[in-house]
N, C-alpha and C positions, 0 to 999 in steps of 0.2 A: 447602511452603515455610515455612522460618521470620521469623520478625518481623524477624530481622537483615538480608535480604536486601532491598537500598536500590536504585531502578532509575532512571534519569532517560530520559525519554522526549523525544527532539527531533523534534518537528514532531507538536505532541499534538492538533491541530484538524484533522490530516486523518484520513482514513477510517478508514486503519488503523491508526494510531497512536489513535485514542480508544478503537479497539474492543479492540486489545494492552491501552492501561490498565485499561480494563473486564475483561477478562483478570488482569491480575495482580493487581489489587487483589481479585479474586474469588478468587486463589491468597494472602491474605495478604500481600501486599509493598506497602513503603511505596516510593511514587511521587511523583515531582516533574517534571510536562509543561510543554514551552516551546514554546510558540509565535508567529511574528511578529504573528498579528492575536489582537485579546483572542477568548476564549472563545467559542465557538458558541451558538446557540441549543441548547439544552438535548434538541433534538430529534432533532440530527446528535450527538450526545455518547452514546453508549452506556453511561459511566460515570457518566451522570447521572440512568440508568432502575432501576428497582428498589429496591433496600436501600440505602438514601443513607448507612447509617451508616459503608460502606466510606470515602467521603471524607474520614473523619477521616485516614486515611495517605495520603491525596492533596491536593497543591498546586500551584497551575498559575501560571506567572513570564511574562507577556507577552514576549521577546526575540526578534530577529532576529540567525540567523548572522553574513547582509551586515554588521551594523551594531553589534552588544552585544557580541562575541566577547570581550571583557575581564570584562564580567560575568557570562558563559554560564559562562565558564571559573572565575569566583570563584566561584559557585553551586554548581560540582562539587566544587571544593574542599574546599568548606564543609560541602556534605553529603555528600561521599565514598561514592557510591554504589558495588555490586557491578558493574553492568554501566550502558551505555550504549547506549541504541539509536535509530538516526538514520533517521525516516523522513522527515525534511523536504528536499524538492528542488520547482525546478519540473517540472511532472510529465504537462503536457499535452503529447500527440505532434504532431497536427498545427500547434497554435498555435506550436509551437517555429521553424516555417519563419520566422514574422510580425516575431519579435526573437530572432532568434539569440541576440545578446550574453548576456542576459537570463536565460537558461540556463545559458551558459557562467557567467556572474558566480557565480550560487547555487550550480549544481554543480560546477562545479569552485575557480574562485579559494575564494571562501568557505568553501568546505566543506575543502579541503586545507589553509585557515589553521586550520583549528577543529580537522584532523588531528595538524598538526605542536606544537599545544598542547596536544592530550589525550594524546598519548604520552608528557611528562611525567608525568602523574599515575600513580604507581607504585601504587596501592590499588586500581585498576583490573580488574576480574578479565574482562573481557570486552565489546568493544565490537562490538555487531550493528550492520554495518551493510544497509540493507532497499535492494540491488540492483533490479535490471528484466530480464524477460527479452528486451527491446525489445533489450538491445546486440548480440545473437547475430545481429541482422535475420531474412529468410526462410530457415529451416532444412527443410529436408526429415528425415521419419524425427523419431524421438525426441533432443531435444539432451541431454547429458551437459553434465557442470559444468566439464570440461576441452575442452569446442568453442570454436572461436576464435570471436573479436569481429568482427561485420562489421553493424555501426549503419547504419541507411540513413536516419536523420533526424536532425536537431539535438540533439534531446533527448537520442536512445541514445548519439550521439558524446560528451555531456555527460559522461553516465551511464558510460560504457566508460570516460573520459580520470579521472575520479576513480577508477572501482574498481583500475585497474593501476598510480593513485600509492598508493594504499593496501598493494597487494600489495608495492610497495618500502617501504613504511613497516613491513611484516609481516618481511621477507625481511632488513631493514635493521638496526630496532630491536626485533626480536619484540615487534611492537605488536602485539596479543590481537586481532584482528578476524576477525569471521567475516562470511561474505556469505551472506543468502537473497536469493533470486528467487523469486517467483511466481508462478501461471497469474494468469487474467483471476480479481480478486476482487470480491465482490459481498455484499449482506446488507443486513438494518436501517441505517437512517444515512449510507448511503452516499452522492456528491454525486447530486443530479439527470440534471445533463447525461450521466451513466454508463448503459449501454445498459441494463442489467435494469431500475434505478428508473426510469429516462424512459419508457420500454415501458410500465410500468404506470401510470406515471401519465398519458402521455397516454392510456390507454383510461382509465382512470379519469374523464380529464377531456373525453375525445371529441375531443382533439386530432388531426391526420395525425402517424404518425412517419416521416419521411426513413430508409429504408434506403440508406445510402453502399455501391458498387460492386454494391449485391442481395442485400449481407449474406454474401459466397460467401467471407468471410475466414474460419479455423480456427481455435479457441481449444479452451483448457479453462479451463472456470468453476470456483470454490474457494471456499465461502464462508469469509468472513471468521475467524469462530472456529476453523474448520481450520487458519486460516494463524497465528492468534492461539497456538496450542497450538504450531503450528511454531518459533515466534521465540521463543517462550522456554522453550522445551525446546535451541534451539541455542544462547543465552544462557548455559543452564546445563552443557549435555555438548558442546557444539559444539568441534570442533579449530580453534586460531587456524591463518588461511591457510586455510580451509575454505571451501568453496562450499555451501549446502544447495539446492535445488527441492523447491518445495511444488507440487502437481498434483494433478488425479485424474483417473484413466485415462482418463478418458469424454471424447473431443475431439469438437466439435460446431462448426456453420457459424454465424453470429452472427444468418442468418434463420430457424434451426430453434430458435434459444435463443426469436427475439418468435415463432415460429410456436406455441412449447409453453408460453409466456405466455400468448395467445392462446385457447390451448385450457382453461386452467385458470381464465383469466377467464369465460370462454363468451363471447368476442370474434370477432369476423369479420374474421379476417386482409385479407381484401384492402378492407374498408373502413376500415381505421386506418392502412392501413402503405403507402409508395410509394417508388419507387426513386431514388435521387438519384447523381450523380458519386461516384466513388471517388474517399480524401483524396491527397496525393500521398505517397510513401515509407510506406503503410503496409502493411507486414506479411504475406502471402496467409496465411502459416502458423507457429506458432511449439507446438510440444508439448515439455515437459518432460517430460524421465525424473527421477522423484522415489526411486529405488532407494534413493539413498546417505543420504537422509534416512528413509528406513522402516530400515534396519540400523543406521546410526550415529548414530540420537537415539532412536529405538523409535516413531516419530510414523507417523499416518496417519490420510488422511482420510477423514473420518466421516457429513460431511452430504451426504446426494441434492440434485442439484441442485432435481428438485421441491418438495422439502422447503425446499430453502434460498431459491426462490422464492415460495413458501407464505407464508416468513416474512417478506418483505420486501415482499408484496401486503398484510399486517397491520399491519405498519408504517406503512407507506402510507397504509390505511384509516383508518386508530385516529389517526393525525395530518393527514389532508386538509386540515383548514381553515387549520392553523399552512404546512403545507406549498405551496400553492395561492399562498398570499403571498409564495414567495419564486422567485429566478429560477430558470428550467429550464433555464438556457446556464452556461459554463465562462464567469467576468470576469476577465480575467488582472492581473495586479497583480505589475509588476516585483521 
């Protein structure tokens, strides 16, 4: 990547969006992350560990969608970045039952006004925007990127009712956007109340963890930097009107991921872990077919999940005491 290439990151304090910057700025690209709350603790920030002198091409703008969209939009102006890419939504599943609206306001209203003013900016060479594989709801078999939308909770209805105004914005005005979706991501940094860090740190901390329905839901796990290599590799060769999946093959029950936690800790599964209610609308099964992203970007993923577990019991470890102090719950914040 050369110096020229300019990226603006929206929604730079969540998971994956810091660990993308951390990503590009390790590829050379000058960066400028917006997020509604100021900066994270320097611990959830992946672009904050290592070689600091990367930040000299990194700047982060406090802004909110709902609320700055006049100066989100003069920021890009100004710095006319190559691509744009949107990880910012509300993004928790179950809690989305408690405030509908809430969801709806950020993913959809919000996000469609930030749509229909970034397709102005003609200097634009490509705007990612970071989908769910949540809108597809329970698919049986491997989903394809052309399976219809059938959201079974507030969130994925969110999440569907923006991506098909997008696709009229693509189809309309060849506005540049591409869509990835991802499997369940996971890694360093991630938030707490997310099944892999919570796992380990309640063994870490001898806490009980609540397995919801017995954990018998089906995922595939992806760490982060696989999904990091994904996005901006479709950033740069992606077809606007495009759908990518990041995945890897390996589909696993969400109690065999804490039972091989478990095992790697030297934990005793049945004295940390107990069975609780299943949430309601969530998911029994969702596996992505990643084919069109290994042909038509050359990507693929890389990390073993035990490896990628490995890394985020290290994380973990190496920051205990900073971590210990902050919440292990999801605090929702309209």
């Amino acid at each position: 990547m050369s110096m020229s290439e300019k990226i603006v990151v929206i929604g730079s304090n969540s998971f994956s969006g810091a660990s993308f910057i951390d990503f590009a700025l390790n590829n050379n690209a000058e960066v400028t992350g917006l997020s509604r709350s100021e900066e994270y603790d320097p611990v959830f920030l992946p672009y904050r560990w290592g070689d600091l002198s990367k930040l000299n091409r990194f700047r982060f703008q406090q802004m909110d969608l709902n609320k700055d969209l006049d100066e989100i939009i003069k920021l890009i102006n100004d710095f006319r970045p190559d691509y744009v890419i949107n990880f910012a939504s509300q993004s928790m599943v179950a809690e989305s039952w408690l405030n509908p609206e809430h969801w709806m306001m950020t993913n959809v209203v919000s996000t469609i006004r930030f749509h229909d003013r970034l397709r102005k900016c003609d200097f634009l060479k490509k705007y990612v925007h970071i989908s769910t594989p949540e809108v597809y709801g329970s698919c049986n078999g491997l989903i394809q990127e052309h399976t219809y939308y059938n959201p079974s909770t507030p969130y994925a209805v969110s999440r569907a009712a923006c991506d098909m105004s997008l696709m009229t914005f693509f189809k309309n005005y060849n506005f540049p956007v591409v869509f990835t979706r991802a499997a369940n991501v996971y890694g360093p940094g991630q938030q707490l109340y997310r099944i892999i860090p919570r796992t380990i740190l309640f063994f870490l901390t001898g806490n009980k963890l609540q397995l919801h329905g017995g954990g018998h839901s089906v995922r595939s796990f992806i760490h982060i930097n696989d999904v990091a290599d994904g996005t901006l590799k479709a950033a740069r060769e992606g077809n606007p009107g495009d759908i990518y999946h990041f995945s890897t093959p390996q589909n696993i029950s969400i109690r065999s991921v804490v039972e091989l936690t478990a095992k790697i800790m030297n934990v005793e599964f049945s004295k940390f872990v107990e069975v609780a209610d299943e949430r309601p609308g969530k998911d029994s099964a969702y596996l992505l077919d990643s084919t069109k992203a290994k042909t038509g970007l050359g990507w693929k993923d890389r990390i073993s999940l035990e490896q990628g577990i490995n890394d985020t019991i290290k994380w973990l470890k190496d920051n205990l005491e900073i971590i210990k102090k902050c919440s292990f719950d999801y605090i929702h914040k309209p």
